[in-house]
C-alpha positions, -999 to +999 in steps of 0.1 A: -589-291+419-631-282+420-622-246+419-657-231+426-659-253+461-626-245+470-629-209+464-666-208+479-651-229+514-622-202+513-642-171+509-662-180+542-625-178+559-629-140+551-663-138+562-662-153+598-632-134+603-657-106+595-680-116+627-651-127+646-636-091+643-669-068+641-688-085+666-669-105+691-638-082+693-646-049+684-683-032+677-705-055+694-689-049+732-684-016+723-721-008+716-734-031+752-712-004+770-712+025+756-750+031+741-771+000+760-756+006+791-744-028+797-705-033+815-683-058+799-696-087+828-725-090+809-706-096+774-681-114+787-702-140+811-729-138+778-699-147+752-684-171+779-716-192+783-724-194+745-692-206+738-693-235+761-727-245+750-715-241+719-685-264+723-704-298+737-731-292+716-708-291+690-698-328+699-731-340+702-742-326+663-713-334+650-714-370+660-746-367+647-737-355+611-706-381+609-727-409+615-755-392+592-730-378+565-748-343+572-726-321+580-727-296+551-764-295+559-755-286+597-734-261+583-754-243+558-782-242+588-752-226+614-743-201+587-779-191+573-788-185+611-761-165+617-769-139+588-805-141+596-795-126+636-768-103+621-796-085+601-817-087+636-793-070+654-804-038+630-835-035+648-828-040+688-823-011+711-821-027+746-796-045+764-815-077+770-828-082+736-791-075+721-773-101+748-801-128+744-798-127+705-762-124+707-759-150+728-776-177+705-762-162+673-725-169+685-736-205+690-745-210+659-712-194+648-694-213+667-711-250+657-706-232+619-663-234+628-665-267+632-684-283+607-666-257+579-630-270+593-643-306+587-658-294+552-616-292+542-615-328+539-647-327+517-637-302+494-599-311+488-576-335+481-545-348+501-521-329+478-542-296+480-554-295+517-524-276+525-526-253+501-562-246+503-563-243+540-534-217+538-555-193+511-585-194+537-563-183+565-547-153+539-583-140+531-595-146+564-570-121+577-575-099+550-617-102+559-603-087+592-583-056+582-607-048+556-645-052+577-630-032+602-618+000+579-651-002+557-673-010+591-656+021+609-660+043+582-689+042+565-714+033+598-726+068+612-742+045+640-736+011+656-770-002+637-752+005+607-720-009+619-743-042+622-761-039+587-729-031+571-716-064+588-743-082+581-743-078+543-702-082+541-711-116+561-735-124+538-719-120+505-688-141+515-709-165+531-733-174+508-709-191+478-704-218+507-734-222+514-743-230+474-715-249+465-698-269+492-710-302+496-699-330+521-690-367+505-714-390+496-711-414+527-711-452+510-722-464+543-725-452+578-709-457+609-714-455+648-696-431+664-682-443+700-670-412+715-655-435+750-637-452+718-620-410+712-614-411+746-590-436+745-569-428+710-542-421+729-527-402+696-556-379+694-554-366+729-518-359+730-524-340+703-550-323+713-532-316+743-503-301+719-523-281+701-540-265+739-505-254+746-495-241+717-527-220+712-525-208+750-495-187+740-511-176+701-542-163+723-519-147+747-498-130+722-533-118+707-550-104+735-517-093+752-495-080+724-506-045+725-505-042+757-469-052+762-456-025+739-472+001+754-462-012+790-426-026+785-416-007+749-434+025+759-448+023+721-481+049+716-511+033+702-505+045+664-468+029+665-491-002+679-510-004+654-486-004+627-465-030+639-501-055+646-509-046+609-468-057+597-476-091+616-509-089+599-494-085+563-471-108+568-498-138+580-522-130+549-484-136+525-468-163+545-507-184+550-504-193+513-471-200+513-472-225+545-503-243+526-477-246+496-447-264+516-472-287+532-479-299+500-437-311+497-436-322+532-454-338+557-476-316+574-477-336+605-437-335+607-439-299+599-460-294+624-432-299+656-411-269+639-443-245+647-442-255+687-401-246+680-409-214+664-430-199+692-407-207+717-382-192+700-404-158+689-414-151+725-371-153+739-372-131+706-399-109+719-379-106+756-345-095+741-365-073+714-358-034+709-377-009+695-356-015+663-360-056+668-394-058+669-403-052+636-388-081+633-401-100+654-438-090+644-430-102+608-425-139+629-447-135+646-475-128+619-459-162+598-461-183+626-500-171+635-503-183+600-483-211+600-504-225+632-537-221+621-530-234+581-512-267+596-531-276+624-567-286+607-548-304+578-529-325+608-567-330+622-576-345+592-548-366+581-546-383+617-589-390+623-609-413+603-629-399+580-663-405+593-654-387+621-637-358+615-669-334+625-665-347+664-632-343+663-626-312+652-657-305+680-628-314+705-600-293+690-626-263+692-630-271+728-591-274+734-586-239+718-616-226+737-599-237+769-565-218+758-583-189+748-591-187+785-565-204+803-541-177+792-559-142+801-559-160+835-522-167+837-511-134+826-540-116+843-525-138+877-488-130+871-495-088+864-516-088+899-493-103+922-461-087+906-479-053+904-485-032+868-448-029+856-428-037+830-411-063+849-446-082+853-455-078+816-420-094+808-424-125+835-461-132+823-445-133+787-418-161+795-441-180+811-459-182+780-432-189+761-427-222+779-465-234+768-453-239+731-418-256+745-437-277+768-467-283+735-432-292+717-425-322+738-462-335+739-462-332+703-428-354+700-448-380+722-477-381+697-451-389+668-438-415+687-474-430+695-487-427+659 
């Protein structure tokens, strides 16, 4: 094992959960409404848009870099780009200015996701994918708990926040920047993307891994509010069973990545779609004793999904073009990330805001993984 690239590729698991946390979820909004006098319309149609730019531009570079055999290059660019408008950010004081470099600072964040989950194959062999993959997910989670304490406690002002941010960014970033390399290519290939079209493999599972991440987006955006609705649970309570699921992931990631080395991470994969299904019935019949419980699953399985599914990626694409593949897994989990605010959102407005509602909108998404199960069962059968 090259442990300075595998460390380096790791360590930038901690520090786009950093951005992912600090800007996207938490400060950023936060700052458009409350100081710039923005609503969040303009973040969300602003994040919205960038993200699906981002997604089939995405395709288009990363074809580009397969064929080319640059995609550390496109990578390094995404991620220096990124620190250079986090350190902009510092400076702006209107709305427009923030939105427009937000907007184009997410892109390149975005296009940075994909190349870096490509990088895995790069930077590891068969027998250690698993493993490595599973340590980025544990410090990625640990780059969220720990951005958001130091961020929130030592920033007197959200120009702080963004500084602060910036140089945590920056000094995880960097080491992959230096030391991850892509494969020499020994020769290079044409990329037909109507030829992806129709792998009839790749798109079922691509179609798995949509409705499977429908109901881990749901469970994120949604959790808290469920036990506050339906387990009457006040927002401190909340936040110390989110951080047990959290502890759990950051143990369990590492630990996933392990096993996957002993078994077949494709098979292993089907027991994940299983899992969910069988969290969320969990999370229905759950008391306020239960749920402990079922947050400790709950933060193995988040763990579990996102270790396993980018070493499947890789072990089922050809080599030379893993980059545009892993361009159309960002779009499928883009599409989930929206498909399910939209089903629950649905589901709470014609039912009314009541526990009962909360409960309904939760089995529905616990068929999603059930239903990703079968699909899934399909692609082993195709492969």
């Amino acid at each position: 094992m090259r442990k300075i690239p595998f460390l380096s590729w790791a360590l930038f698991d901690f520090a786009e959960t950093v951005f992912s946390a600090n800007i996207i979820s938490v400060f950023f909004p936060l700052w458009i409404i409350n100081t710039l006098g923005g609503s969040s319309y303009h973040y969300s149609v602003v994040y919205s848009l960038s993200v699906f730019i981002s997604i089939f531009l995405g395709i288009i570079t990363g074809k580009f870099a397969d064929e080319r055999g640059y995609k550390d290059l496109f990578f390094k660019f995404a991620v220096l780009s990124v620190i250079f408008f986090l350190f902009t950010l510092y400076f702006i004081d209107s709305l427009i200015a923030a939105l427009s470099i937000f907007f184009v600072m997410n892109l390149f964040y975005q296009q940075s996701l994909i190349f870096y989950n490509s990088l895995l194959y790069d930077i590891s062999t068969e027998k250690e994918r698993g493993f490595i993959s599973g340590v980025g997910v544990g410090i990625g989670y640990i780059g969220g708990v720990v951005s958001l304490l130091i961020s929130n406690y030592l920033a007197d002002s959200p120009s702080q926040t963004f500084l602060i941010t910036a140089f945590i960014f920056t000094f995880f970033a960097i080491p992959s920047v230096i030391f991850v390399r892509s494969k020499k290519k020994e020769k290079f290939f044409r990329i037909n993307i109507r030829e992806i079209f129709r792998d009839k493999p790749f798109f079922l599972f691509i179609l798995a891994v949509l409705l499977l991440t429908d109901a881990a987006h749901g469970l994120i955006i949604f959790m808290s509010i469920y036990l506050n609705k339906v387990m009457l649970f006040s927002q401190d309570q909340i936040v110390n069973i989110i951080a047990l699921a959290g502890i759990f992931a950051i143990i369990c990631a590492p630990a996933v990545g392990f096993l996957l080395h002993k078994v077949s991470p494709v098979r292993f994969f089907q027991f994940v779609f299983l899992g969910w299904f069988l969290a969320f019935l969990a999370l229905l019949l759950s008391d306020r004793f239960t749920i402990y419980i079922v947050a400790v699953v709950f933060g193995m399985l988040l763990s579990s999904l996102w270790t396993t599914m980018r070493v499947v990626l890789i072990s089922i694409s050809p080599e030379h073009q893993l980059t545009t593949r892993f361009a159309f897994m960002a779009l499928s989990e883009r599409m989930a990330s929206i498909v399910s605010p939209l089903i629950w959102g649905g589901v709470v407005f014609v039912l009314g805001e009541k526990a009962f509602s909360y409960k309904v909108a939760t089995f529905i998404l616990s068929i999603f993984p059930l239903l990703g199960f079968f699909v899934y069962r399909m692609f082993l059968r195709s492969t």
